[in-house]
VMD Tcl script that draws the C-alpha trace (Angstrom):
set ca {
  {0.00 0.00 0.00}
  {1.27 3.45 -0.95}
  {1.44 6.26 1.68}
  {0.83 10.02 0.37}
  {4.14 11.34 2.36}
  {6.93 10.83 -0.20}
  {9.61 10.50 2.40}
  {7.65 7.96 4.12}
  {8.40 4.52 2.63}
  {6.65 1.40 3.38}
  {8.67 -1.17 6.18}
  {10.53 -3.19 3.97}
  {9.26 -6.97 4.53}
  {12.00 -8.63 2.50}
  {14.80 -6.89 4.41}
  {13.46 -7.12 7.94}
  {12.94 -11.16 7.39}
  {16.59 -10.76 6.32}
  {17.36 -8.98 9.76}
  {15.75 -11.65 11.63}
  {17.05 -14.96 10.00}
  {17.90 -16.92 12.21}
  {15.97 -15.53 15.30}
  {12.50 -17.16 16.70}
  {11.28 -14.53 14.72}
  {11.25 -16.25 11.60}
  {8.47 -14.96 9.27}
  {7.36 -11.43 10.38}
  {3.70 -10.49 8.46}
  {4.22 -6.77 7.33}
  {1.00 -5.06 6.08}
  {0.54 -1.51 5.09}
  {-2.32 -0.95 6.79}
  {-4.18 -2.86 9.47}
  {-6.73 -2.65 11.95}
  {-4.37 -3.43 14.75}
  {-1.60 -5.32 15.16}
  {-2.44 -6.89 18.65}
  {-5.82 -8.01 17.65}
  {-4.61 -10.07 14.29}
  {-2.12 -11.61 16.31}
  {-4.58 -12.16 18.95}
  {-6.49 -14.42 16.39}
  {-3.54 -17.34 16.29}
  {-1.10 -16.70 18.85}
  {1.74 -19.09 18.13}
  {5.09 -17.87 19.91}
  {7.13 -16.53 17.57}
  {4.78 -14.72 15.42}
  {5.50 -11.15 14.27}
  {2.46 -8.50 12.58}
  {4.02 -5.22 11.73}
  {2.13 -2.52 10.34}
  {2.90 1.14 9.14}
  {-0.51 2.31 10.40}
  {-3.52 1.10 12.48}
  {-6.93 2.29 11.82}
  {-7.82 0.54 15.08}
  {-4.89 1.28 17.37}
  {-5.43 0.71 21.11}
  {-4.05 1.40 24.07}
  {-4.18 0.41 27.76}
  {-7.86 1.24 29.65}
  {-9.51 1.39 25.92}
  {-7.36 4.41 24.85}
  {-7.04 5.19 21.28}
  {-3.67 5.59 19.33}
  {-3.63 6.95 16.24}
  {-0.90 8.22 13.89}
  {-0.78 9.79 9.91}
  {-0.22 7.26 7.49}
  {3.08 6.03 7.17}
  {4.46 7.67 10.25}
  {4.15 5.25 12.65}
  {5.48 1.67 13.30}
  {3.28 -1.27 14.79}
  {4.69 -4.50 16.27}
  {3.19 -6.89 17.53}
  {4.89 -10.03 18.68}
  {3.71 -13.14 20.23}
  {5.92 -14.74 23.34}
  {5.73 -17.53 26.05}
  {4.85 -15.89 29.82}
  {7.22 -17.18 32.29}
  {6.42 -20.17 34.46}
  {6.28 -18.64 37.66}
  {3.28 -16.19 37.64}
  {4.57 -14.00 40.46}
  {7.26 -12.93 37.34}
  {3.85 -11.54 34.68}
  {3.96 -8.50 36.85}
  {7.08 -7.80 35.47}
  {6.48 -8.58 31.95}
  {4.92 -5.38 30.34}
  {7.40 -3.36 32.26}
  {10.23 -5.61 30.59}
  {8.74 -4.91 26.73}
  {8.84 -1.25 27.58}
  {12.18 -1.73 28.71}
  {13.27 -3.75 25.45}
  {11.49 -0.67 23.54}
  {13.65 2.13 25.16}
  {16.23 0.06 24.15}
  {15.75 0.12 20.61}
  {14.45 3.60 20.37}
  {17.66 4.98 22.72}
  {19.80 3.07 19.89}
  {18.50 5.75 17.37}
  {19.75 8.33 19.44}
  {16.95 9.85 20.73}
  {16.94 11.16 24.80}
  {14.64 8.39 25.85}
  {13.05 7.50 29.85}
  {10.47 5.12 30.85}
  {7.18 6.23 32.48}
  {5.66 3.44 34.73}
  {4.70 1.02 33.79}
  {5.63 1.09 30.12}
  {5.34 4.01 27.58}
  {8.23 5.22 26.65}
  {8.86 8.97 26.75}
  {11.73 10.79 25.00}
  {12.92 14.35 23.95}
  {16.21 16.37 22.33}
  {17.73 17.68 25.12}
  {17.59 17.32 29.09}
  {16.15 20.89 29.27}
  {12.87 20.04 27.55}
  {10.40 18.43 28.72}
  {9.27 14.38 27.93}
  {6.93 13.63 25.36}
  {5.43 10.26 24.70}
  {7.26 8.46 21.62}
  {5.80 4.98 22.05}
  {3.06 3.29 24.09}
  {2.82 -0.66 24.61}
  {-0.07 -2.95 24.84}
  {0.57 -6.01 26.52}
  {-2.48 -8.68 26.53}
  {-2.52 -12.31 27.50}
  {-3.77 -15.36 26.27}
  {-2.90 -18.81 25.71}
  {-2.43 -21.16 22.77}
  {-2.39 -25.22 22.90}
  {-3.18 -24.19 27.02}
  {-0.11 -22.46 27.59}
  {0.11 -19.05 28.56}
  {1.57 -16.04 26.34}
  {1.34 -12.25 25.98}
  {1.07 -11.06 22.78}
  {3.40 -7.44 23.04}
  {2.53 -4.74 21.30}
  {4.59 -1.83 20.54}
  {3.50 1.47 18.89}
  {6.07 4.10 17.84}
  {5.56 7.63 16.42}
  {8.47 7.35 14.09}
  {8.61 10.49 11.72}
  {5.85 12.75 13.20}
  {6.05 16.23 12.73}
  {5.07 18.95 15.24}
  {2.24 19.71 13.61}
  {0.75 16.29 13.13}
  {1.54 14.99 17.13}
  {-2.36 13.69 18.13}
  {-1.66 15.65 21.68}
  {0.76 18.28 22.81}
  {2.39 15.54 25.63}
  {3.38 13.14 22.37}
  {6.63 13.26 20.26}
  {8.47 11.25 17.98}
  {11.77 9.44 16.89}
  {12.23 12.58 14.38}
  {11.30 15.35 16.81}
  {13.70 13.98 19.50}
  {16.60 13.65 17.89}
  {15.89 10.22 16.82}
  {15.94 11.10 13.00}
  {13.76 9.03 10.92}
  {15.08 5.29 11.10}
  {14.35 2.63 8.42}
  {11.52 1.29 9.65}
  {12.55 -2.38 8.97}
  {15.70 -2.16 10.61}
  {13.72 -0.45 13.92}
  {11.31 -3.40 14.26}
  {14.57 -5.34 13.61}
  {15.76 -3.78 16.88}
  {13.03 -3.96 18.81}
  {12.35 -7.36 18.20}
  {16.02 -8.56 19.26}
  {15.20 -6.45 22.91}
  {11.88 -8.60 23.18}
  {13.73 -12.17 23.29}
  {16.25 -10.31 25.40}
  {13.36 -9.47 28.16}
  {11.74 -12.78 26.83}
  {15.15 -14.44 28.20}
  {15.35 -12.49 31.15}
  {11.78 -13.21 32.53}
  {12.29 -17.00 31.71}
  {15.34 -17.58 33.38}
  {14.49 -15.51 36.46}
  {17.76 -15.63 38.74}
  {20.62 -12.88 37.92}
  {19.23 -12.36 34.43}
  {16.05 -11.26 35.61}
  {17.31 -8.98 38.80}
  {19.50 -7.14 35.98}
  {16.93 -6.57 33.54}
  {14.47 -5.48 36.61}
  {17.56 -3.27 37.50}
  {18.22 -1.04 34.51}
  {14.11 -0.58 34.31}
  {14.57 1.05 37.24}
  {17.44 3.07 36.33}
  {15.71 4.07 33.11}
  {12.78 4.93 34.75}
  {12.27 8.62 35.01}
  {9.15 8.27 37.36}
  {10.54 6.86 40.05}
  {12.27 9.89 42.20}
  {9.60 12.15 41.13}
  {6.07 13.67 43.25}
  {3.16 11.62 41.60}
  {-0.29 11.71 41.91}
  {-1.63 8.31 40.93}
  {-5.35 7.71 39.68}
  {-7.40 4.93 40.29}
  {-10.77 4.17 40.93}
  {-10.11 3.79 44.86}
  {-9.55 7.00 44.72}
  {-6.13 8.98 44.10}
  {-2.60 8.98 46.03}
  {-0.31 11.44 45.72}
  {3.21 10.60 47.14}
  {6.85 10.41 46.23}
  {7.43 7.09 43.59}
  {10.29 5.14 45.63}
  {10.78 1.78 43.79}
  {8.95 -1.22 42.07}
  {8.64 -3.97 43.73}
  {9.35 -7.60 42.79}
  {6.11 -7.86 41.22}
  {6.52 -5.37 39.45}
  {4.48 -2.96 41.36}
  {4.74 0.68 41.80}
  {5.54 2.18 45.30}
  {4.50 5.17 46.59}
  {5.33 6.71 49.58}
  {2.58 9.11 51.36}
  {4.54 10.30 54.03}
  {5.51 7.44 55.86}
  {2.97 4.98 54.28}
  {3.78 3.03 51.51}
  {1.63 2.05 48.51}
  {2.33 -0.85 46.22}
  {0.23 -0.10 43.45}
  {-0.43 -2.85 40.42}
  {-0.92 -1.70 36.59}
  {-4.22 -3.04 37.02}
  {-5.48 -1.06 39.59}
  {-4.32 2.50 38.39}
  {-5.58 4.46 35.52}
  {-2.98 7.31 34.86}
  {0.17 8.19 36.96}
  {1.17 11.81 36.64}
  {3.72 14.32 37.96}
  {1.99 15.80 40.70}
  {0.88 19.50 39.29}
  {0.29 18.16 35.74}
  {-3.24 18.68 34.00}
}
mol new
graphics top color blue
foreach p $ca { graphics top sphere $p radius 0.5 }
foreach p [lrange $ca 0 end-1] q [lrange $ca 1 end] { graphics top cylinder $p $q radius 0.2 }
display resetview
């Protein structure tokens, strides 16, 4: 499918099966356009599948929330992996794919943080403030009655200022990222998932150094939050997560651990 935006070519299917020969990633299904990513590979989730998609007509986002992008300026990825045996770990495993995605997108050389539990802010210099460049979708399922997450990753690529959906968003281009062949970015990003994929399986070491640099890429931990949830809002200082994965919040002596489940936004404490 052709995009109107000249400079925006369409991910290169050929070449990114190239990139990942070899990997568990073995045939990657790139379409132009697509409803969503998650949902088609919500429909047979083998481990090891791969949907990629320069736009989504039907993006989504955690709680419902829509995510939308211009034609062509986006990158979708959606990619289908095993949980981890030990249940007490699945806390950890959405906040492990945004991890893998600041990976990829720092590699571009874009000024990128994480925001609990997983989108992935970024911006061009330490004196401006974060925007959001990509937001994650995690779901789970299972197939042949084993568990798996299908991971989904949405990144505004090449967005200019004037086509950002919401002043708090950014992209790869406005960052400092430049605008990165998008084959060789899903490339990337898929490598970081069997990375965290690795990590979360083997627990031990590997997983207490993964769950370390999360929290050292983490830019809300450290910071004055006010958390929302339908219990009704906290507003503390953002100390740690926990070994499930949990955020903790400290209200002055009391301390919060607070599961993705529960909460509905976390902000810096004085945002709108």
């Amino acid at each position: 499918m052709s995009h109107s935006h000249p400079e925006r070519p369409a991910t290169d299917g050929p070449l990114l099966e190239t990139r990942l020969r070899g990997s568990r990633w073995a045939r990657p299904e790139v379409h132009g356009t697509i409803g969503s990513t998650n949902a088609e590979a919500m429909t047979d989730p083998v481990p090891g599948r791969v949907v990629v998609a320069d736009h989504q007509s039907a993006g989504r986002g955690r709680m419902t929330r829509t995510w939308s992008a211009p034609p062509g300026s986006a990158l979708a990825v959606s990619a289908v992996l095993p949980l981890p045996a030990d249940p007490r770990r699945w806390g950890w495993v959405p906040l492990l794919v945004g991890l893998a995605a600041h990976r990829a997108l720092g590699a571009t050389g874009a000024r990128v943080g994480l925001k609990w539990p997983n989108d992935v802010l970024a911006r061009p210099s330490d004196d401006r403030p974060w925007g959001k460049v990509a937001g994650i979708l995690c779901a789970t399922t299972t197939h042949a009655d084993a568990p798996v997450v299908v991971a989904g990753v949405g990144t505004n690529v090449d967005l200019t200022a004037d086509e950002l959906p919401v002043p708090t968003a950014t992209s790869l281009r406005l960052a400092g990222g430049g605008s990165p062949d998008r084959a060789e970015l899903a490339a990337a990003l898929l490598t970081e998932l069997a990375v965290a994929e690795r990590a979360w399986t083997a627990g031990g070491a590997e997983l207490i150094a993964a769950q370390d640099a999360y929290r050292a890429a983490c830019v809300t931990l450290g910071s004055t939050v006010r958390v929302e949830r339908d219990a009704g809002d906290i507003v503390g200082d953002a100390v740690d997560i926990d070994g499930e994965g949990r955020i903790v919040v400290d209200t002055g002596g009391r301390r919060h651990a607070l599961a993705v489940g529960d909460v509905v936004h976390v902000r810096p404490q004085g945002a709108a």
